[in-house]
Wavefront OBJ file of the C-alpha trace (Angstrom):
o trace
v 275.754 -0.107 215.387
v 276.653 -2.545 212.760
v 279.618 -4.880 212.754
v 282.338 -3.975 210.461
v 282.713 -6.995 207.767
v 286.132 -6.270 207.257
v 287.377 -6.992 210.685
v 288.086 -10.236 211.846
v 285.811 -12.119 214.626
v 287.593 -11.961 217.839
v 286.428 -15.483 218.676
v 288.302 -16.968 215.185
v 291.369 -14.982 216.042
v 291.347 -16.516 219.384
v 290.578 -20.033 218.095
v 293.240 -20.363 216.101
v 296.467 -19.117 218.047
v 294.996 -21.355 220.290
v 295.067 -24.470 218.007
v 298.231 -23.179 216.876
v 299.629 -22.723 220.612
v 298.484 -26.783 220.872
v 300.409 -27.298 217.442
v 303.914 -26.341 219.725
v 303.234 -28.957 221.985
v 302.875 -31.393 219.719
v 306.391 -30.295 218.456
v 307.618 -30.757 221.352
v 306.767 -34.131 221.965
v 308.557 -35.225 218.213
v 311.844 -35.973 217.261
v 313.068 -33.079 215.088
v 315.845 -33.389 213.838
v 318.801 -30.194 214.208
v 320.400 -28.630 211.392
v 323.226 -26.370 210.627
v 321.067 -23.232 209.304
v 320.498 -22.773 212.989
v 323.401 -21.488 213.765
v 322.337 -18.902 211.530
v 319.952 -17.624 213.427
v 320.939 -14.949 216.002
v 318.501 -14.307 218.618
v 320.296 -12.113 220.395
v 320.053 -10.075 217.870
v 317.879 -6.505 217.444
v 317.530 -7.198 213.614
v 314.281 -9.576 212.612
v 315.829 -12.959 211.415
v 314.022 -14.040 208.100
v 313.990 -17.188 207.233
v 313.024 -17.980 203.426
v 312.559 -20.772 201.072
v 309.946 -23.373 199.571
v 307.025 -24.421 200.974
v 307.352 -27.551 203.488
v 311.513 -27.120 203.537
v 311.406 -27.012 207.329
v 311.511 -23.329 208.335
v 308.829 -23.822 210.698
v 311.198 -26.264 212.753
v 314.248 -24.698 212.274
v 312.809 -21.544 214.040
v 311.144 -23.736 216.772
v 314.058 -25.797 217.660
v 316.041 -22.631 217.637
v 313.665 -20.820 220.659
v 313.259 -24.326 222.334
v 317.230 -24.560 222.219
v 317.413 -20.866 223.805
v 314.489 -21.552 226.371
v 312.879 -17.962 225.405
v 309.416 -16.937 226.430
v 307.952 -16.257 222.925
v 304.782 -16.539 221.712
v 303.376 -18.200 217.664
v 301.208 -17.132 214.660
v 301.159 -18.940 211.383
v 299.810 -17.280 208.555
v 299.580 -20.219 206.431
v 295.968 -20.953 207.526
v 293.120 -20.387 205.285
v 291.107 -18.728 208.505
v 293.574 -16.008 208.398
v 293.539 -15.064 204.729
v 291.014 -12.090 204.684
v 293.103 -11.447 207.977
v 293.334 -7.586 207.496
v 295.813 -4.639 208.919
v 292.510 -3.889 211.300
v 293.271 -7.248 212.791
v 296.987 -7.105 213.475
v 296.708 -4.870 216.663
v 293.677 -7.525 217.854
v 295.552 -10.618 216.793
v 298.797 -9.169 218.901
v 296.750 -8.685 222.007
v 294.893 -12.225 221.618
v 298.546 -13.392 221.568
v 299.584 -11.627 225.126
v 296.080 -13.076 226.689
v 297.523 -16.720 225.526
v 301.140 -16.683 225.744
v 301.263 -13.703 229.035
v 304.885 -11.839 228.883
v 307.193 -12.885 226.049
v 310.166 -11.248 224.577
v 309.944 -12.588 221.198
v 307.482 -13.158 218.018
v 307.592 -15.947 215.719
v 305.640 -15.145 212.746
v 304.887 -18.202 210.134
v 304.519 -17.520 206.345
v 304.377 -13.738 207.081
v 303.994 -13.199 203.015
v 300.465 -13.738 203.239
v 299.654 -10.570 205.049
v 300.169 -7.684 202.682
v 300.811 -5.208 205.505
v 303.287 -7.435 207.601
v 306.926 -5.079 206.877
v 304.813 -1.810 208.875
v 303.109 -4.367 211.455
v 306.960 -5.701 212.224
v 308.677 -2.464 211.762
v 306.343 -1.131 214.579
v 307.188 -4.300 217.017
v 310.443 -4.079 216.356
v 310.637 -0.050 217.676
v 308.877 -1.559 220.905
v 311.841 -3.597 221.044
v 310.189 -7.512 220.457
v 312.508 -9.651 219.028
v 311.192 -11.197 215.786
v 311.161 -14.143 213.600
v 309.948 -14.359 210.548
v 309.458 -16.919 207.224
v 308.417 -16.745 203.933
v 308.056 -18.618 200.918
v 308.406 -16.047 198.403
v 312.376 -14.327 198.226
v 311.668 -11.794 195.986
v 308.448 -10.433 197.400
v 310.311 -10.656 200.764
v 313.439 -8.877 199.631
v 312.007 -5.699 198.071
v 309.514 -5.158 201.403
v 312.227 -5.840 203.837
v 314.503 -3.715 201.631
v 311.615 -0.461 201.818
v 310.266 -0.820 204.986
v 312.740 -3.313 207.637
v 316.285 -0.977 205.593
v 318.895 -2.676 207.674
v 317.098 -4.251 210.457
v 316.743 -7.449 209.432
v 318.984 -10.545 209.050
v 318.030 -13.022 205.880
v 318.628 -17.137 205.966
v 318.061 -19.220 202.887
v 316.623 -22.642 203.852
v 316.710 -25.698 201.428
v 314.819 -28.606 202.043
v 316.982 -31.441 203.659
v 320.844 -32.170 202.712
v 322.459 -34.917 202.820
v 323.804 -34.756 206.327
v 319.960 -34.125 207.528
v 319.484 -36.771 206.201
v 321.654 -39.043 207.655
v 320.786 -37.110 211.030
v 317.335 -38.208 210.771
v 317.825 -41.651 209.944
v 320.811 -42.044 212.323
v 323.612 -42.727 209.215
v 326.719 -42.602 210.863
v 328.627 -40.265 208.189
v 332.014 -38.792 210.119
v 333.898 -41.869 210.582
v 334.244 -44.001 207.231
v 335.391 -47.083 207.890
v 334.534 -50.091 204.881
v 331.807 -50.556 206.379
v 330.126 -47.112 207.043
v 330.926 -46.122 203.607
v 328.641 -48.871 202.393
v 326.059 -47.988 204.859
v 326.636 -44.230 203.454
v 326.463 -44.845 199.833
v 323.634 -46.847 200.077
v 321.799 -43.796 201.805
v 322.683 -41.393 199.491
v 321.153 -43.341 196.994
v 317.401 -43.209 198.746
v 318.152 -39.761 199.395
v 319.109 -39.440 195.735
v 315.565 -41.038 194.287
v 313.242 -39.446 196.883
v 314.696 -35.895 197.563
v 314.865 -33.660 200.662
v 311.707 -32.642 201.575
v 311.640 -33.661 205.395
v 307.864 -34.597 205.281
v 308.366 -37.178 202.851
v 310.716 -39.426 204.715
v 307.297 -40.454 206.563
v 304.815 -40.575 203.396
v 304.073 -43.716 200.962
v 302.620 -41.681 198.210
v 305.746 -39.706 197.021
v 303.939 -38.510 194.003
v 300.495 -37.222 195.925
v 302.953 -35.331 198.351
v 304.529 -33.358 195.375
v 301.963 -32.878 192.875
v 299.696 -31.395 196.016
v 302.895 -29.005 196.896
v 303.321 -27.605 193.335
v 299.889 -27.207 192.880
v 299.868 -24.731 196.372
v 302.998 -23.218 195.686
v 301.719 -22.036 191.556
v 298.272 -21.195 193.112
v 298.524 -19.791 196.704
v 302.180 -18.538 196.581
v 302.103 -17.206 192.403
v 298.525 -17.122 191.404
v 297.209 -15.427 194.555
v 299.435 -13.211 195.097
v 300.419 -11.850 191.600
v 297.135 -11.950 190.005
v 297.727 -14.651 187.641
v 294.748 -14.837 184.661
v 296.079 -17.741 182.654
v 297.148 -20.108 185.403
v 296.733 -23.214 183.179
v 299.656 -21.750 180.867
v 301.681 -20.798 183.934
v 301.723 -24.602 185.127
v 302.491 -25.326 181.918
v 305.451 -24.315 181.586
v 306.256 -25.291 185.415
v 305.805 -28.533 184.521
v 307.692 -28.560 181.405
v 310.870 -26.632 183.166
v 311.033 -29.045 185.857
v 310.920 -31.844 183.660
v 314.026 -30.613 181.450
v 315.629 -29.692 184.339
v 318.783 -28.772 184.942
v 318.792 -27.108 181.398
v 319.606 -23.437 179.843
v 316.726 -21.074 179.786
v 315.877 -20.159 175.942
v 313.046 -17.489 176.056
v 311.831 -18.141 172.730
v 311.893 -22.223 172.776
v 309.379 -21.514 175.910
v 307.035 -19.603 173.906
v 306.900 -21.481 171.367
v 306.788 -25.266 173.815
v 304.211 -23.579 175.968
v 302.148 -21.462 173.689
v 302.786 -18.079 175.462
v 302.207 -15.311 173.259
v 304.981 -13.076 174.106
v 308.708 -13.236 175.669
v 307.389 -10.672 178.445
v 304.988 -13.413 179.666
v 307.625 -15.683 180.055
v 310.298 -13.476 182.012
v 307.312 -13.025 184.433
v 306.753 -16.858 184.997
v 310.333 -17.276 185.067
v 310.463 -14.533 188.367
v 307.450 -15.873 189.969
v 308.898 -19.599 189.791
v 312.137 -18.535 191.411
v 310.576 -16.140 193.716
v 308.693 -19.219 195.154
v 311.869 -21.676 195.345
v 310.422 -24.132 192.582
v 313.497 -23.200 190.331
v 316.670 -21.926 190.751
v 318.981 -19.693 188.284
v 322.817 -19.662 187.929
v 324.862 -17.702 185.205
v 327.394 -17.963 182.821
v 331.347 -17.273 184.123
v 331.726 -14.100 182.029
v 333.385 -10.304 183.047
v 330.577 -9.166 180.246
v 327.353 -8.203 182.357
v 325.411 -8.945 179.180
v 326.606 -12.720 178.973
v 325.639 -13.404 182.473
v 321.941 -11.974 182.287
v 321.322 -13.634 178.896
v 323.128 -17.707 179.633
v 321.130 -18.737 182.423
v 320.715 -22.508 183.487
v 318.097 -22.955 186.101
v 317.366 -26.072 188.289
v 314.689 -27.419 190.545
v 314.824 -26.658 194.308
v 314.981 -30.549 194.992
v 315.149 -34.030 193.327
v 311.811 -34.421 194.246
v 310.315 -32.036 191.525
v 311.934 -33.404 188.794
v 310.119 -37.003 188.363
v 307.554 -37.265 191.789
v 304.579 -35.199 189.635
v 301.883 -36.636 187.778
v 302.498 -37.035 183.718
v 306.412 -35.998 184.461
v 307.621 -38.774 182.504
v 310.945 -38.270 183.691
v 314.313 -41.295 183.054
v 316.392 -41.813 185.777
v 319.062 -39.473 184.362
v 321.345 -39.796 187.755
v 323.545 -37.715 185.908
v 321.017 -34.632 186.319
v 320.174 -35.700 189.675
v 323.715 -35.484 191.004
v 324.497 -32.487 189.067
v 321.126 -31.114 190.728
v 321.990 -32.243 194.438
v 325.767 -30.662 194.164
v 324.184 -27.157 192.876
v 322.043 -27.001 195.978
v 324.984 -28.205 198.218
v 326.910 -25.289 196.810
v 323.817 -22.886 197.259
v 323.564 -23.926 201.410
v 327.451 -24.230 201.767
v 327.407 -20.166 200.642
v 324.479 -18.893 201.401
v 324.427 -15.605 203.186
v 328.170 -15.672 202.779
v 328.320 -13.257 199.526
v 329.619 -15.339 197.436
v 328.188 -15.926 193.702
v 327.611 -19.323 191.881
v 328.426 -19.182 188.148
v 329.011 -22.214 185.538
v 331.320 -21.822 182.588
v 331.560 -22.654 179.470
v 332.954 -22.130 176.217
v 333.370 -23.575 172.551
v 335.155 -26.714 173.662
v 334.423 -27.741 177.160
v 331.858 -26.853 180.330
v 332.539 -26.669 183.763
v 329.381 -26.912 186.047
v 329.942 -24.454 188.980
v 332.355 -21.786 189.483
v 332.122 -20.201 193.170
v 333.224 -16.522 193.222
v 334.072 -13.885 195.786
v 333.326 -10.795 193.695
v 335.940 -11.795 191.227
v 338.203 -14.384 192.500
v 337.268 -18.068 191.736
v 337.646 -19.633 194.760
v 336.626 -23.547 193.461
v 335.547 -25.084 190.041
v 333.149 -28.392 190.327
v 332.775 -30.827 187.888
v 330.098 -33.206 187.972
v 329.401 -36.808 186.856
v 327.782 -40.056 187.718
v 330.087 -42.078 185.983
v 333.991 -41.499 184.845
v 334.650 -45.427 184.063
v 334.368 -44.770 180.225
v 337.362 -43.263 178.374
v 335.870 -40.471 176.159
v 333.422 -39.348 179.785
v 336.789 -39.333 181.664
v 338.584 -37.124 179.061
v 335.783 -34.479 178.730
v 335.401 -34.390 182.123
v 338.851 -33.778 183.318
v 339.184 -31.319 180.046
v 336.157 -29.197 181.894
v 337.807 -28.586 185.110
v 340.872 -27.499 183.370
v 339.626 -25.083 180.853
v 337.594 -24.029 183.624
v 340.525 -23.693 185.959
v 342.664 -21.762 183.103
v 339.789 -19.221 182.187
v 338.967 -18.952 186.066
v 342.728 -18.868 187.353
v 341.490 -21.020 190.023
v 343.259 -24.463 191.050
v 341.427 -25.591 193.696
v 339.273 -28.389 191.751
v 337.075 -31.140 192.291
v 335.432 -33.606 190.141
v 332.268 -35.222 191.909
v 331.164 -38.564 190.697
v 328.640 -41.095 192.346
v 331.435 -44.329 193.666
v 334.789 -43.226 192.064
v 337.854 -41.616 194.427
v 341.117 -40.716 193.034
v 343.274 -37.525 192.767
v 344.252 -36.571 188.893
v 347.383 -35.004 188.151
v 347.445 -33.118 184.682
v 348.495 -30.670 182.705
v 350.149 -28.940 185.793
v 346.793 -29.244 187.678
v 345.226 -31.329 190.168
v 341.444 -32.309 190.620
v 340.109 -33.951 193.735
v 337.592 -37.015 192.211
v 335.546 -37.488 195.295
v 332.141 -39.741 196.011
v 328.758 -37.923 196.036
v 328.183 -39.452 199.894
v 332.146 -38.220 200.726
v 331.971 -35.180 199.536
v 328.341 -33.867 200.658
v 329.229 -35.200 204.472
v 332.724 -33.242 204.336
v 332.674 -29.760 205.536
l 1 2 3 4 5 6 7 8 9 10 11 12 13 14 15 16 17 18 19 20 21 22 23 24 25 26 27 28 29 30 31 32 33 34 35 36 37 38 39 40 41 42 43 44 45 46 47 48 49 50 51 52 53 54 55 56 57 58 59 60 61 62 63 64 65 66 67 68 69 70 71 72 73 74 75 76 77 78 79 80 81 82 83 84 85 86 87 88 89 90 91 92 93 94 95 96 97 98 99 100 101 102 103 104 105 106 107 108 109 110 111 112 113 114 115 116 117 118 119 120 121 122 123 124 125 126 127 128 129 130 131 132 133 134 135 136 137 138 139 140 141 142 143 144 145 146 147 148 149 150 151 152 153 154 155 156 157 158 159 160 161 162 163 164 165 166 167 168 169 170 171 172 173 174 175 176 177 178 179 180 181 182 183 184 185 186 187 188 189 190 191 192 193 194 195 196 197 198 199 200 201 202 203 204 205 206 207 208 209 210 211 212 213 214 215 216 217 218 219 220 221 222 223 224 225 226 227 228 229 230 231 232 233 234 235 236 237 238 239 240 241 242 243 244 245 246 247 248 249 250 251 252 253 254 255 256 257 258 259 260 261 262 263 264 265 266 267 268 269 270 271 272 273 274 275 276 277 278 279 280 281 282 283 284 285 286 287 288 289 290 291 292 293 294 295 296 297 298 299 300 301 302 303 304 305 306 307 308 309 310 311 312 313 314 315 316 317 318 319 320 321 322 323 324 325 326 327 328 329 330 331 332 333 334 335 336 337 338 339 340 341 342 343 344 345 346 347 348 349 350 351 352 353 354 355 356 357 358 359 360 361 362 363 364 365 366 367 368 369 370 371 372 373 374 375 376 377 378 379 380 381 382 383 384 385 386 387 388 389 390 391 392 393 394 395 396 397 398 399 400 401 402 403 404 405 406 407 408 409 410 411 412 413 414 415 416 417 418 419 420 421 422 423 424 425 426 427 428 429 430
């Protein structure tokens, strides 16, 4: 009797939970640093916790330092291995049982990059009815979603990871940010501005070659996490206009400007790039403010997923517009600080003024955030303080705040007042 092709060897399944197994200890051994998001994850919970976001955020180690912090018996596959891409459903049932031979008895799963196996949602769904308690992560939301949604309806519990905030930050390189004395605010601002320049990403607080680091990351997000898995033909015009987004970025999405600055041949093509590049976490979309349905869907802004992307790529060419890269870092703030919470993230703007972000519950405005590096000049002061309350009066919110890079104050106008607080303040202030 012949082999079949299409199943795995036993002895590569087998080799590589073991190398993978080996991988935990040497997790074990590092200082990782502990971050909020945890909390987040309930494993006392029946429901599979998902964890999602880009590629090297730290999803991996929030997981692990979540079952470390429990002491569970639980046992590891990563998916993210190029030895397990042909890895087929015939494999699953041999893969689980290579799993019990390594591990013995455990009560829960933790299942790396699951995206990657296109018949993971039945192969969980079925663990889950034996009653394992699962983790999961994925670097593609959308693809994620709409499986969990069909197969996992209401048995599963979804966390957005970002790569590192500010506080993470300060974590990892032991920044005392809770008591602010002269002197730790000096110490604090002049963190935030590494953090600032180099980004989030937690693996590049260790590497020299910022730009190598990126430009390798973009390249396996467009063609393991786009390309692969949505058949892309014309990958050179997909990275295209990757690379051209992220170096405009933050900026308003105008279909037909795209075609016509990446030479795509039709405004179907582009809404198509635009979903695979925020269903892999290299962009990320916000509306218009508007009670019209049609204003919101047609005014997006989008911005990268981290600093990082913006200038650390080959050929970006980007200025140090710290302007952008504030505005940038307070969007993603906003987008951890409410994530999973319900709440929506809009900007507004009209004829006369702009107000960055407007955060919603259904339709009460529950904040309005301005942002700018730099409110010293007259005419910057005035426009800003005119966005917040234009914002404020089409919003009927008055709970404002005006986020600069060095400048603390509290405005009184017009019957309103607007909290001016530091980038470092505000980002380390629940």
């Amino acid at each position: 009797m012949h082999p079949n092709p299409d199943v795995m060897k036993p002895e590569t399944i087998d080799t590589v939970l073991l190398e993978q197994q080996d991988e935990l200890e040497v997790l074990r051994k590092s200082s990782l640093v502990h971050r909020s998001e945890e909390k987040l994850i309930n494993l006392k919970s029946k429901l599979a916790q998902v964890v999602v976001g880009v590629r090297r955020s730290g999803k991996s180690t929030l997981c692990f330092n979540a079952l470390e912090a429990a002491k569970v018996k639980y046992a590891y596959a990563n998916f993210d291995d190029e030895r397990f891409f042909n890895l087929k459903s015939e494999d699953l049932d041999a893969l689980l049982a290579t799993l019990y031979r390594i591990y013995g008895e455990f009560d829960y799963l933790f299942l790396d990059e699951i995206q990657n196996i296109e018949v993971w949602p039945l192969f969980v769904n079925r663990l889950l009815r034996q009653g394992l308690r699962i983790l999961l992560t994925g670097s593609n939301a959308k693809l994620l979603s709409s499986e969990l949604a069909t197969h996992l309806t209401g048995r599963h519990h979804k966390i957005e990871l970002f790569p590192f905030s500010f506080v993470d930050w300060c974590r990892i390189h032991e920044v005392e940010y809770t008591r602010l004395t002269t002197k730790n605010r000096g110490i604090l601002a002049r963190a935030y501005d590494d953090y600032m320049r180099k980004g989030g990403f937690p693996e590049l607080i260790y590497e020299e070659d910022s730009k190598e680091y990126i430009n390798a990351l973009v390249n396996n997000i467009i063609r393991q996490d786009i390309q692969k898995r949505f058949k892309v033909r014309n990958i050179d015009e997909l990275i295209t206009m990757a690379n051209h987004l992220l170096n405009e970025a933050p900026a308003f999405i105008v279909k037909e400007v795209l075609e016509q600055t990446c030479d795509i041949k039709s405004d179907h093509t582009v809404v198509k790039y635009l979903s695979y590049l925020t269903q892999t976490y290299l962009i990320s979309t916000i509306s218009k403010y508007s009670t019209r349905s049609r204003e919101r869907v047609r005014n997006e802004k989008y911005y990268a997923i981290d600093v990082a992307f913006m200038d650390k790529r080959q050929n970006a060419l980007a200025q140090d517009n710290y302007g952008w890269r504030l505005e940038t870092i307070v969007y993603l703030e906003l987008r951890r600080r409410y994530s999973g919470s319900g709440y929506d993230i809009y900007y507004y703007k009209d004829k006369t003024a702009e107000a960055d972000f407007v955060v919603c519950n259904n339709s009460k405005a529950l904040a309005v955030y301005q942002v700018s590096y730099d409110i010293s000049a007259e005419k910057t002061r005035k426009r800003e303080i005119k966005g917040c309350i234009e914002g404020a009066k089409a919003t009927k919110c008055n709970n404002l705040f005006l986020i600069t890079d060095h400048e603390k104050e509290d405005i009184e106008e017009k019957g309103y007042k607007i909290a001016v607080r530091p980038a470092y303040e505000w980002l380390t202030q629940e």
